[in-house]
SERO-4910 file (N, C-alpha, C, O; in steps of 0.05 Angstrom, whole numbers):
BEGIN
 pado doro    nc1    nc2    nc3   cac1   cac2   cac3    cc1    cc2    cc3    oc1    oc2    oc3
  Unk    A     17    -23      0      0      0      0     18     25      0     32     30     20
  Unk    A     18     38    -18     38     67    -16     24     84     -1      0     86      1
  Unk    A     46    100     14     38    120     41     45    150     24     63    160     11
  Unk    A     22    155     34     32    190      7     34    204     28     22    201     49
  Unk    A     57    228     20     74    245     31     77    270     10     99    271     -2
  Unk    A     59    287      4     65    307     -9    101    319    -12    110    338      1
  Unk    A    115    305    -32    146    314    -32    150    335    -55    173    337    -63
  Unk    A    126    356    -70    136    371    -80    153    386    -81    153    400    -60
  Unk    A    178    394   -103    198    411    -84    187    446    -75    197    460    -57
  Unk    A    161    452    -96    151    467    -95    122    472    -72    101    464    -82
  Unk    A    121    483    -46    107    484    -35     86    503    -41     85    528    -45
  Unk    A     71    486    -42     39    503    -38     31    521    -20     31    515      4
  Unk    A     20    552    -30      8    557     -8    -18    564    -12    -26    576    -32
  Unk    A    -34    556     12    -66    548     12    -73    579     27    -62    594     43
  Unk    A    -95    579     14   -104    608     25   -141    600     33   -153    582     21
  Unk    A   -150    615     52   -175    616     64   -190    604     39   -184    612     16
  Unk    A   -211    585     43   -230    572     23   -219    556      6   -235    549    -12
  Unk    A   -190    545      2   -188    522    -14   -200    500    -14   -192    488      5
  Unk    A   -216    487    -28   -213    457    -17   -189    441    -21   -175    448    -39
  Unk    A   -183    419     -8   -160    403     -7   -166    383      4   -188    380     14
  Unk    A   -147    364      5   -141    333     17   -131    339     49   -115    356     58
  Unk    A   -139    327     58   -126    329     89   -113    308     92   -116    296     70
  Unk    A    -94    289    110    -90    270    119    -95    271    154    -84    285    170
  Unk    A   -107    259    158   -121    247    187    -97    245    207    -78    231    200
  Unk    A    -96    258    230    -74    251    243    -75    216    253    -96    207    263
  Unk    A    -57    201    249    -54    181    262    -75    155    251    -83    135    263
  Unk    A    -80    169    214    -95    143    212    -78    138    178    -54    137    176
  Unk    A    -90    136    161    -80    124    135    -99    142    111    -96    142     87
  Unk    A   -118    158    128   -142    164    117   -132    192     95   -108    196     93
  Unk    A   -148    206     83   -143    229     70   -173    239     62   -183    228     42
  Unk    A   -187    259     74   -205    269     79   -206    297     71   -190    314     80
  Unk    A   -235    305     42   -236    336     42   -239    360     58   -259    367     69
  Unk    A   -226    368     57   -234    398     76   -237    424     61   -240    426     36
  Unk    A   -235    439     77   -234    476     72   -210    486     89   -207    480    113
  Unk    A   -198    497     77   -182    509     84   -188    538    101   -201    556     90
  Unk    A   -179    540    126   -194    571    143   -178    581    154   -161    572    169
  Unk    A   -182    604    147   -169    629    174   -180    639    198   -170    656    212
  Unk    A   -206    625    204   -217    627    227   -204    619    255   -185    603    256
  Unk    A   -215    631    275   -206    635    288   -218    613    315   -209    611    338
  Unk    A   -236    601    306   -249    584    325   -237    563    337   -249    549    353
  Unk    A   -210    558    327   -187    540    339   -179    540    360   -180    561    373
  Unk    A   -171    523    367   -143    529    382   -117    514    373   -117    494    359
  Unk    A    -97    526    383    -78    509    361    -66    493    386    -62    502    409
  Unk    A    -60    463    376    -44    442    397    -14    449    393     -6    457    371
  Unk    A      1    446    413     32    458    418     26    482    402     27    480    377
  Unk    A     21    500    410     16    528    400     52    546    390     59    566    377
  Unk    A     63    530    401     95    543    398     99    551    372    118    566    371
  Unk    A     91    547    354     89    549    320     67    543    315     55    522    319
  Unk    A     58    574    302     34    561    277     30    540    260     53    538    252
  Unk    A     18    525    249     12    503    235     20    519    199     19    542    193
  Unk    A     26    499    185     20    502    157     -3    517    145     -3    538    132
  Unk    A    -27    498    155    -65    501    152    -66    488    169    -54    470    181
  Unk    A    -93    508    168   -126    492    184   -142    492    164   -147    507    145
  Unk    A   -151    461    178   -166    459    157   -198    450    164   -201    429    176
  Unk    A   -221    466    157   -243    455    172   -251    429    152   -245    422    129
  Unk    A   -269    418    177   -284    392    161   -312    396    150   -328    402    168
  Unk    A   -323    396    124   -347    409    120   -377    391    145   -376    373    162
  Unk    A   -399    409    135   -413    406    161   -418    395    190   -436    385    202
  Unk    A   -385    404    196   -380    398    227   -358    426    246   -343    446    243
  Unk    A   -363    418    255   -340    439    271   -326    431    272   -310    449    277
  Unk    A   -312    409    271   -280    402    278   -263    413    250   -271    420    228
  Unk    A   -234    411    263   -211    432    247   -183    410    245   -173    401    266
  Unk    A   -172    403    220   -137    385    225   -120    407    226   -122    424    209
  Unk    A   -101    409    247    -85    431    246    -63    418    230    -54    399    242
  Unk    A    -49    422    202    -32    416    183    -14    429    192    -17    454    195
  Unk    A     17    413    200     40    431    212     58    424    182     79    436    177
  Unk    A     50    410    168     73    410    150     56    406    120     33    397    117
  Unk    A     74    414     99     52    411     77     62    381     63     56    378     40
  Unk    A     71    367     72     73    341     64     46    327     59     41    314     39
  Unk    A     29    332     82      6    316     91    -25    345     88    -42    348    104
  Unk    A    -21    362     58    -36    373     49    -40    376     18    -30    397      8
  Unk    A    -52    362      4    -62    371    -29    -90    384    -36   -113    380    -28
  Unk    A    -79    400    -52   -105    406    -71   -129    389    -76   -123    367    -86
  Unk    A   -155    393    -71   -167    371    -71   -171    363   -109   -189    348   -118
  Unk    A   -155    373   -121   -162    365   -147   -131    357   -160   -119    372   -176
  Unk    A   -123    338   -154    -93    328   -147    -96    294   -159   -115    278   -159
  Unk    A    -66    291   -169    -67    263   -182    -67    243   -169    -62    222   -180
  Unk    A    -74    243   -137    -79    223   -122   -109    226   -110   -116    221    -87
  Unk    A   -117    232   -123   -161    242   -117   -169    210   -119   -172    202    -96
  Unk    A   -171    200   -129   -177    181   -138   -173    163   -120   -191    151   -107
  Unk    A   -136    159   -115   -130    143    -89   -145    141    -67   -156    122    -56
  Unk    A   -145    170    -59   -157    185    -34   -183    174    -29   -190    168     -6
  Unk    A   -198    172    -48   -225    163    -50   -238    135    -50   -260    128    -43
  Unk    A   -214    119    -64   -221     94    -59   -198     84    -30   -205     62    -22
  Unk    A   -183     91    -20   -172     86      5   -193     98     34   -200     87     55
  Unk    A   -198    121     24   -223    131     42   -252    111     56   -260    107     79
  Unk    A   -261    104     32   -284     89     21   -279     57     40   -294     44     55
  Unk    A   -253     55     32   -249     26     37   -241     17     77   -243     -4     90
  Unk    A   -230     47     86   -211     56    109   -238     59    131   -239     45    152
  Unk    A   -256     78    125   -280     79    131   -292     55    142   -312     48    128
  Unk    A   -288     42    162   -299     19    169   -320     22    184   -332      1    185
  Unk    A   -329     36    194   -358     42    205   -375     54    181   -367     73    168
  Unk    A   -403     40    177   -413     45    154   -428     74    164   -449     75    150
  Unk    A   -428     97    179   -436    118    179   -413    128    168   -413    131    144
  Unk    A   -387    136    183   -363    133    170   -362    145    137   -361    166    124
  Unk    A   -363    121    134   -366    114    101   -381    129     79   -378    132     55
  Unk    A   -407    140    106   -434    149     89   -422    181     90   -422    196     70
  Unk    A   -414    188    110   -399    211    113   -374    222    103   -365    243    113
  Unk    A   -358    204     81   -334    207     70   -340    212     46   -326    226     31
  Unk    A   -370    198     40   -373    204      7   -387    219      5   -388    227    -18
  Unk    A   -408    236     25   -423    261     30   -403    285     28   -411    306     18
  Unk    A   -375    281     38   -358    301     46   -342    305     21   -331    326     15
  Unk    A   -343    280      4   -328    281    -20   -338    294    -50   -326    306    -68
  Unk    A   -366    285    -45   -386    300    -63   -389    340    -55   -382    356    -71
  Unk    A   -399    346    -35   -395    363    -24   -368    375    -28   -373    394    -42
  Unk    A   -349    374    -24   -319    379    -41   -322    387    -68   -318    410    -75
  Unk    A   -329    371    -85   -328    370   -109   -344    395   -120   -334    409   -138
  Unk    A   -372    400   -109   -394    417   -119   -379    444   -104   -380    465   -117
  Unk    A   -366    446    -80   -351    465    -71   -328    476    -92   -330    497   -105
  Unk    A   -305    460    -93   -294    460   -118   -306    467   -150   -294    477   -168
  Unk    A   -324    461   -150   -332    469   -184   -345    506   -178   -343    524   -194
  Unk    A   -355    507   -159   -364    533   -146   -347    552   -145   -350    573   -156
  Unk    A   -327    544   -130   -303    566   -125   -280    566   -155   -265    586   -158
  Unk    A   -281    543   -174   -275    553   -191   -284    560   -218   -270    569   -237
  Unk    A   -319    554   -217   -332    577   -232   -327    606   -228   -322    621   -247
  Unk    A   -329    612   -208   -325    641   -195   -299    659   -201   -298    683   -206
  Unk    A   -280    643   -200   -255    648   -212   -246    646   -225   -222    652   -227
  Unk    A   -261    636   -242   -266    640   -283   -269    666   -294   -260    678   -313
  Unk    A   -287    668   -274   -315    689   -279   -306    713   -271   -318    733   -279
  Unk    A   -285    715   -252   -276    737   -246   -252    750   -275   -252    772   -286
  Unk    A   -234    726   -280   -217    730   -289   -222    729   -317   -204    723   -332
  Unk    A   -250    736   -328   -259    735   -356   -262    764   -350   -266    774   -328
  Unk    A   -257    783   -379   -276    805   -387   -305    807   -385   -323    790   -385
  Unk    A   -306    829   -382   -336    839   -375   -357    825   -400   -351    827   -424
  Unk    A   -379    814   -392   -403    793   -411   -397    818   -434   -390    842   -433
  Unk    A   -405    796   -457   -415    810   -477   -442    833   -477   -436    855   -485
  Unk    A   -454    831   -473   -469    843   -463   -462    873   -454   -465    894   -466
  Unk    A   -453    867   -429   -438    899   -418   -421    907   -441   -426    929   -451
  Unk    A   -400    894   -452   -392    908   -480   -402    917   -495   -394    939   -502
  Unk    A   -424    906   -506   -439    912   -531   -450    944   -509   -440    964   -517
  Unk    A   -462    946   -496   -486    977   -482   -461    990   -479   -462   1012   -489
  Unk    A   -432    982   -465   -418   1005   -457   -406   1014   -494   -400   1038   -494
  Unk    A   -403   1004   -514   -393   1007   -536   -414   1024   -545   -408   1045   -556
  Unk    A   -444   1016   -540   -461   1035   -558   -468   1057   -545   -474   1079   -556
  Unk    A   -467   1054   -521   -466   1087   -503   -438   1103   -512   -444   1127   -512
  Unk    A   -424   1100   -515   -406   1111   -531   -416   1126   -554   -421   1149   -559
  Unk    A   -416   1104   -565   -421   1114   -606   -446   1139   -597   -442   1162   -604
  Unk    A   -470   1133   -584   -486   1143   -578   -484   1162   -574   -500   1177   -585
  Unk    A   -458   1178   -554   -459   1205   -548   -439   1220   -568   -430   1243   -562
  Unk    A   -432   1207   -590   -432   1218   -616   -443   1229   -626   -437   1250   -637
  Unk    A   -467   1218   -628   -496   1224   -640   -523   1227   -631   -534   1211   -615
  Unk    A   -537   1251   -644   -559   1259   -633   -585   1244   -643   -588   1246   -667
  Unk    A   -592   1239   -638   -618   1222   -642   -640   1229   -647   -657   1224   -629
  Unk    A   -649   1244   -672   -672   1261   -680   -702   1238   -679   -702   1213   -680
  Unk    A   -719   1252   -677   -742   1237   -674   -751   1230   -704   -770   1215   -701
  Unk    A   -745   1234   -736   -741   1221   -745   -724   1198   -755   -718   1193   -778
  Unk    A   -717   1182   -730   -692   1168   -728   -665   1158   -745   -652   1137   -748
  Unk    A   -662   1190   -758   -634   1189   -758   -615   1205   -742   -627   1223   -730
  Unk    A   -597   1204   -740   -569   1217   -733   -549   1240   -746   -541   1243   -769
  Unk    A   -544   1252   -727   -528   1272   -735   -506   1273   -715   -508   1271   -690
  Unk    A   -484   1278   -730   -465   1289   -710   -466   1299   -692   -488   1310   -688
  Unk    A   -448   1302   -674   -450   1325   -643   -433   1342   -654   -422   1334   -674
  Unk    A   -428   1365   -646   -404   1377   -644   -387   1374   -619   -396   1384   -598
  Unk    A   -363   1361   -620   -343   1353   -598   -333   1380   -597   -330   1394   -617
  Unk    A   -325   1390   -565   -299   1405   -568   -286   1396   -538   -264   1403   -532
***
């Protein structure tokens, strides 16, 4: 069974609302979360901040991530793994019912947060181009009530 250990040489950094992979302290498991800057923690050996926190969706509990070994993107080339090791690791069948609730839930989270950030990083709809282009041309021209046009005079 391979033990995954995030060894990119390049470290990730996760910011408020990611989703991602967690790894379970002290089990084998790898579970979706959210990534938070909230404050409703507390942190264990507080002597150093953690990597992430990471909340668990519809629950209050939080994995405090001290290292990013044992954190991925939840849309990562080991998703798959994660999910059928999860599935299978899950030995209590609520467990179980709750890994694939959390995993689905992930996913619709994920498609959410990166519609949005599509959507941000697109130009303005067609639409708003086309009215802000013809409000333009428009104050070119005067608009006689036999609907043609005439010039303005610019100065």
């Amino acid at each position: 069974m391979p033990r995954f250990r995030n060894d990119e040489l390049v470290e990730t950094r996760y910011k408020d609302g990611d989703i991602v992979w967690v790894k379970i302290h002290n089990s084998e498991i790898w579970w979706p979360g959210e990534v938070t800057s909230s404050q409703d923690f507390r942190f264990v050996n507080s002597s150093r901040r953690p990597f992430a926190v990471v909340e668990f969706f519809n629950e209050r509990t939080f994995e405090q991530v001290n290292t990013a070994k044992l954190i991925y993107p939840f849309q990562c080339e080991h998703k798959s793994e994660f999910i059928k090791m999860g599935t299978r690791k899950s030995v209590a069948p609520d467990m179980r019912d709750k890994f694939n609730e959390d995993v689905k839930y992930a996913e619709n989270r994920w498609a959410a947060n990166n519609e949005a950030a599509e959507a941000a990083a697109r130009p303005e709809s067609l639409i708003k181009a086309l009215l802000s282009s013809s409000s333009s041309s428009n104050s070119l021209f005067n608009i006689n009530n036999n609907n043609s046009s005439t010039p303005v005079n610019s100065r």
